[in-house]
N, C-alpha and C positions, 0 to 999 in steps of 0.2 A: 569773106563773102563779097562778090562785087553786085554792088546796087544799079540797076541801068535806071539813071535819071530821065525824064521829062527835057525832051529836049526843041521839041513843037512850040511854038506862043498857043498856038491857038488850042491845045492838049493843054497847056499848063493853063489859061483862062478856064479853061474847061473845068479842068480839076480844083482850082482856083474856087468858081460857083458853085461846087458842089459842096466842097469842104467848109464853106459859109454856110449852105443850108441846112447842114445836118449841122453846125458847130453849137445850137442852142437844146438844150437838156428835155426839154418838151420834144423836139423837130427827131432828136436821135431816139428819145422815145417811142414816137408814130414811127419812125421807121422800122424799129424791131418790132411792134403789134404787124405792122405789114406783112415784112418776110416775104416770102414768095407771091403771098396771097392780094387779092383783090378784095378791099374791104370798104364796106358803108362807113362813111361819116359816121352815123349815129354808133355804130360797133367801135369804131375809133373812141368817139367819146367816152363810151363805157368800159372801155380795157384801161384808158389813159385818165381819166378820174378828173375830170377839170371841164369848163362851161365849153357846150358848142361854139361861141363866138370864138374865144382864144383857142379851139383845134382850130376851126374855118382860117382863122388870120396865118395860123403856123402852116397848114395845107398849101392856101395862097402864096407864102414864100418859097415853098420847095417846089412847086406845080412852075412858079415862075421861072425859077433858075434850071429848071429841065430836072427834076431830081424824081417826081412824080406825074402820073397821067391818071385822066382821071374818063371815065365812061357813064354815061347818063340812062336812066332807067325807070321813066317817068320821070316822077318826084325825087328819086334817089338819087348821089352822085356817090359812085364806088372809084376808090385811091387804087392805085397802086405803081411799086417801083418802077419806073421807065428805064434804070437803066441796070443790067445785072454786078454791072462793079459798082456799084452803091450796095450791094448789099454783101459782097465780095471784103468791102472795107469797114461795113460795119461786122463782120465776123473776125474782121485782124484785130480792132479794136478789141474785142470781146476778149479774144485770144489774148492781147498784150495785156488789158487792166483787167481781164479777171481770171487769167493765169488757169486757162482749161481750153482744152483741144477741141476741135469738132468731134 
């Protein structure tokens, strides 16, 4: 099988920030509550089981590195993926460690 590697700086920086932001167990979490969808903070919360403050700080990091966008609604602020190969790569992952297909 030949691999076509990342041959861009500016593609491999790219891929670079992403793979930091999803690389902590909380971050790759929100990302799979995500999925397609556009979701409240407080839903976040409550799928992923742990204090507002530590989702808000984890949000903050992927919001920064481009990985999440977020849309305001009043008082609400609803996540979601900004980019489709972030979730492209969270279903390879799924595929390699947990050994089942789409």
């Amino acid at each position: 099988m030949a691999y076509h590697l990342i041959q861009d700086d500016e593609q491999i920086e790219q891929a670079s920030r992403a793979m930091k932001a999803m690389s902590h167990p909380l971050r790759l979490k929100i990302l799979c509550v995500l999925g397609e969808n556009e979701v409240s903070v407080q839903d976040i919360v409550d799928a992923v089981g742990t204090s507002q403050s530590n989702i808000s700080q984890h949000l903050a990091i992927m919001r920064e590195k481009g990985v999440l966008r977020t849309r305001k609604d009043a008082n609400r602020v609803y996540y979601r993926v900004g980019d489709p190969r972030t979730l492209e790569v969270v279903s390879m992952m799924r595929d390699v460690f947990c050994g089942f297909a789409r």
